[in-house]
N, C-alpha and C positions, 0 to 999 in steps of 0.2 A: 628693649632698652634697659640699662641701668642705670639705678639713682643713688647717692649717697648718703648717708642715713647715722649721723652720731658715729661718725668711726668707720660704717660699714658699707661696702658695696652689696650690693642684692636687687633683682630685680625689678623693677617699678609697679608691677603689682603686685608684691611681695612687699613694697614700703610703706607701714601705719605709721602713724602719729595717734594719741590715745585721746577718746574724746575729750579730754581734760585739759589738753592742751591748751594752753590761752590763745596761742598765735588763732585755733580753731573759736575759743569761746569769746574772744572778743577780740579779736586782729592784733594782738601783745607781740609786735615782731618789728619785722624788718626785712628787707630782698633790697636785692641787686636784682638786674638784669646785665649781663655783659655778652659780647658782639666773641665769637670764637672765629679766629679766620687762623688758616697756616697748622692749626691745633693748639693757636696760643689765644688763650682768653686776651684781646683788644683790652687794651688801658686798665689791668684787673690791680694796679696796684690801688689807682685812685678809686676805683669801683670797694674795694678793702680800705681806704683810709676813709672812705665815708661811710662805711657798716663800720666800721670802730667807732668813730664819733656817735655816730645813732647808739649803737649799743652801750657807750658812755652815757650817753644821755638820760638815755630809757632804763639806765641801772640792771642791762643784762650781761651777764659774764660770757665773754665768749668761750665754747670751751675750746677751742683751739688758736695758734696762732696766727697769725698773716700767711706766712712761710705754709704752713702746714695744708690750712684752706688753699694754699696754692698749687702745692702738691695735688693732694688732693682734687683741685679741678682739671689739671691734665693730668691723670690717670682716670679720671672720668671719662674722659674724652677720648683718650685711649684705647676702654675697655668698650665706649659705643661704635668707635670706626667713624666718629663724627667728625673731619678736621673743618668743616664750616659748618658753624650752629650760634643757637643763642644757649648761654648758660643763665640759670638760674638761681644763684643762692639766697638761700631763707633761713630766719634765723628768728626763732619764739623763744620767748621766758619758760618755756616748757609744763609739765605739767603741774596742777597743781590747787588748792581748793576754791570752792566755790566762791567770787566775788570781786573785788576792784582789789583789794589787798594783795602787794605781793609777797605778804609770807609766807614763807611754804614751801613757796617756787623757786626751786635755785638748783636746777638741771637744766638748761637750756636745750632747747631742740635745734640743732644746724644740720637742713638738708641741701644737697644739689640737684637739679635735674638738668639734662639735655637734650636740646629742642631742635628738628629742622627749622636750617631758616625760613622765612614766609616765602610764599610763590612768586614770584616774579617773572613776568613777560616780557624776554629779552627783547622782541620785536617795537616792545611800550613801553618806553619811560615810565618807570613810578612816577605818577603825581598825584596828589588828594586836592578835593574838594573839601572845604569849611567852612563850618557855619560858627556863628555865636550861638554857644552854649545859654540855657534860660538859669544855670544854675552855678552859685557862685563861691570863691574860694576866700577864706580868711586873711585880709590884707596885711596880718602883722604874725600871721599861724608862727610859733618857733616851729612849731612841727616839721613845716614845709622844707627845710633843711636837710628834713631826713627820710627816706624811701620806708614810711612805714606800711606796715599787711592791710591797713582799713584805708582800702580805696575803692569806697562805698560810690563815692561825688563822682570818680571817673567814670566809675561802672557805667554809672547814670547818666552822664553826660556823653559818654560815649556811644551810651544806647539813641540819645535822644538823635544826635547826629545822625546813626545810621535809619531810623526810623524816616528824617527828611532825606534820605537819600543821599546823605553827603560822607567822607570816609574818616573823621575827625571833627572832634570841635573846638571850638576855643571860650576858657574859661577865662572870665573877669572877675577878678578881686571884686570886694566888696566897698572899696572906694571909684567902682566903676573904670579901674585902669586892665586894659593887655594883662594878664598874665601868662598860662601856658597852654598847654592843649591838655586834653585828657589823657597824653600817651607821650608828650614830649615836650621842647623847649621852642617856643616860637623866636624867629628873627625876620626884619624887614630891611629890603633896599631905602633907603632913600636921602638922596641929594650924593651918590656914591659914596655912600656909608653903610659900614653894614652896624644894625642898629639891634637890641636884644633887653629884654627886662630888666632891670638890675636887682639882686637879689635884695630877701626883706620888705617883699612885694606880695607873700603869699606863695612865692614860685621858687622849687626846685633847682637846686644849682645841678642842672646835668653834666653827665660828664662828656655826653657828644659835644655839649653847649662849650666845654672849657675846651675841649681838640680844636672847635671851630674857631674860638677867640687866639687861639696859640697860632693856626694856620693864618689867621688874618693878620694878623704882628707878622710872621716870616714873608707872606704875602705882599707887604706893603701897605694890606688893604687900611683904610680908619675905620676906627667902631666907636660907636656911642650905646653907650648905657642908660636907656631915657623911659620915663613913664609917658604912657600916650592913651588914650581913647579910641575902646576901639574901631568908631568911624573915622578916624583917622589913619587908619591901616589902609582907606580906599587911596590913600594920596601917595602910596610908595610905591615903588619901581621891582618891587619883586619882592615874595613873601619865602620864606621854608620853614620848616619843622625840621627839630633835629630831635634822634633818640637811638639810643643801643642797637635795637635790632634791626632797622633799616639806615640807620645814618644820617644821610640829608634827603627828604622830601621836598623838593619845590611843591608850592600851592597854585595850583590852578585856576579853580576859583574861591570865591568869599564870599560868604552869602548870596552866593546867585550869580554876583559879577565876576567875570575874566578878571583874571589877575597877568600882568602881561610878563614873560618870562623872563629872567635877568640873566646876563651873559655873568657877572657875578654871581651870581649862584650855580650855575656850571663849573667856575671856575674854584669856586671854592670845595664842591663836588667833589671834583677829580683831585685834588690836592689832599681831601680827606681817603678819599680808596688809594691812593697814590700810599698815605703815610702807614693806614690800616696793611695793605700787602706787604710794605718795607719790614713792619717791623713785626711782619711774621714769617720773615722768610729765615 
């Protein structure tokens, strides 16, 4: 496999970053993840206008432009034979001297890599099991905005899920509200609405999260944007997670109990791989 490397293609173990790098000495960065179907990176513009805004933020210079990182990921893509994968770009303040300060540091590191996508059993619907996460997210984070490199709390909460045997968990803000998963953007059925966090919650404005809200507008469907509790999640009609690299996961169960499955969330399913194919053909 090849990866992309400040300008250069070269092989993936053949790609350093130097241990000085911040994105390495203290998560000083930022990623995307993006969905590659057809060879065309899935929604990569909005995947790029939200690493611009982070890197606004975070006072990192990109060194390249939109246009060019875009180049640049189909020719990636190209050069692996991958035309369905997850792409990953990453983006650190680079290297640079020892401490919190960032002077010094003004080379930034932008790499890509290129991922098979996860295993899937045609015979079995993807669906996850969820529990409530013990471990929780800052209810007013500006951060959360932005896809930065320290994703210590997921790590963690992700692990703790898999250790009860479930395939995801769900973090709660620290006003005790819903916020997202460890890996994605939670949304629930109920009263035929389709319902989702509102951002400035602690949570992530994904971008599966903005396709799914655009398909419900064309859909017909209503959405409400509501803070909720999350034992109140047992009163809805249908749960999913949405995220880059698989799309929409229906949730099975929830802490233990069946979550019963929604003919809206099928339908919103198929309208998203529907729009994913279209606009990679």
């Amino acid at each position: 496999m090849f990866a992309f490397l400040n300008g250069n293609f070269l092989p993936e173990a053949d790609a350093f970053v130097p241990l000085n790098d911040r994105g390495f000495l203290l998560g000083d960065g930022l990623f995307e993840t993006i969905r590659v179907a057809g060879g065309k990176p899935f929604r990569f513009a909005q995947h790029l206008e939200r690493l611009s805004r982070g890197a606004v933020f975070l006072k990192i210079t990109l060194p390249f432009t939109s246009k060019q990182i875009q180049k640049y990921a189909v020719e990636l893509v190209e050069k692996n034979q991958l035309s369905d994968a997850v792409l990953r770009v990453m983006l650190t303040r680079g290297p640079g001297p020892r401490g919190y300060s960032i002077r010094g540091a003004d080379k930034p590191t932008l790499a890509m890599t290129l991922h098979p996508l996860p295993p899937v059993n045609p015979d079995e619907p993807l669906q996850w099991s969820l529990i409530t996460s013990s471990f929780r997210i800052p209810a007013g984070d500006v951060l959360a905005s932005f896809k930065t490199s320290s994703k210590v709390l997921n790590v963690l909460a992700r692990a703790e899920a898999e250790e009860k045997g479930a395939d995801e968990a769900l973090l709660v803000n620290t006003n005790g509200e819903v916020g997202e998963t460890a890996g994605g953007n939670i949304f629930w059925i109920y009263h035929d609405k389709v319902c989702t966090v509102p951002t400035g919650r602690g949570v992530l404005p994904g971008i599966t999260r903005a396709v799914v809200l655009e398909l419900c507008q064309a859909l017909g469907l209503e959405t409400n944007k509501r803070v909720i509790k999350p034992e109140h999640l047992r009163n809805s009609e249908g749960i999913f997670v949405t995220q880059s690299a698989f799309g929409i996961v229906p949730v099975a169960s929830f802490n233990g109990e069946p979550v019963a499955p929604s003919p809206l969330v099928d339908q919103i399913a198929n309208a998203y791989n529907e729009m994913m194919q279209r606009e990679s053909a």
